[in-house]
Steps between C-alpha positions, in 0.01 A plus 500: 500500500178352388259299639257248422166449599313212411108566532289156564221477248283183353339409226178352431455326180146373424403249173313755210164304597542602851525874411222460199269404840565769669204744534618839336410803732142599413474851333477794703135650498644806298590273224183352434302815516345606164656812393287793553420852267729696653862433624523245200745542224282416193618393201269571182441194295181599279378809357145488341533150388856525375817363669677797648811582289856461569831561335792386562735686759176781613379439850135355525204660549369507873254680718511597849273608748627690808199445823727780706411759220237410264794527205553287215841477327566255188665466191279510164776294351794737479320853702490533870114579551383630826152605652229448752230271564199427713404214651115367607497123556520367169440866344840645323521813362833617374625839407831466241700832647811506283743303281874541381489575156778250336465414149356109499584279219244305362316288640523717851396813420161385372480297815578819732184660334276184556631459858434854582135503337452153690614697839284771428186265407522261831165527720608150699744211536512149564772289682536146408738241533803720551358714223357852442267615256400859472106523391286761334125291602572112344770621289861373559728839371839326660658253667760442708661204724714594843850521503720499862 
């Protein structure tokens, strides 16, 4: 035998304008925080003036800096690269430790050289609007925008 229970509920149904006026909950102060160095997933966009390349169905190329251990890991555009850095205020210096060693169509595997040399060459960075760029004195080597 079955039986049925009837739960008491209601329903509040408020005109589209009413909603629209609604104050959304403000964002929590973890949201609006810049994104910092390290702990950041960062996508590269530039390399020495040039769009960073892409092809269709290869992962993008990203850096990462790890605070805990002073370790970078990345992808040049289709090779894991990892390594070490130091950090001094604005003052980077990074030390390119290892890559896979995958064969990289073109336009990647000239990019994995440049991004290497580019990692090797950084004395400083900059962090602007949600972007990073990776310095050697004034000069811009790369670029690259936060991703979550």
């Amino acid at each position: 035998m079955f039986k049925a229970i009837l739960l008491a509920c209601s329903i509040v149904v408020a005109p589209a304008a009413a909603r629209a006026a609604d104050p959304s909950p403000s964002p929590s102060p973890a949201a609006t925080q810049p994104p910092r160095l390290e702990g950041t997933y960062w996508k590269l966009t530039e390399l020495r003036g040039a769009p960073a390349a892409t092809l269709a169905g290869t992962p993008e190329a990203y850096l990462r800096f790890d605070a805990a251990t002073k370790r970078i890991a990345g992808l040049g555009g289709c090779n894991q690269l990892m390594g070490s850095y130091e950090l001094h205020g604005s003052s980077l210096t990074i030390a390119a430790g290892g890559m896979t060693m995958t064969a990289c169509p073109d336009p990647l595997d000239k990019q994995e050289l440049t991004f290497t040399d580019a990692l090797r060459a950084t004395k400083g960075y900059r962090l602007t609007d949600g972007a990073l760029e990776l310095l050697d004195g004034a000069t811009v080597l790369a670029r690259f925008v936060a991703r979550p």
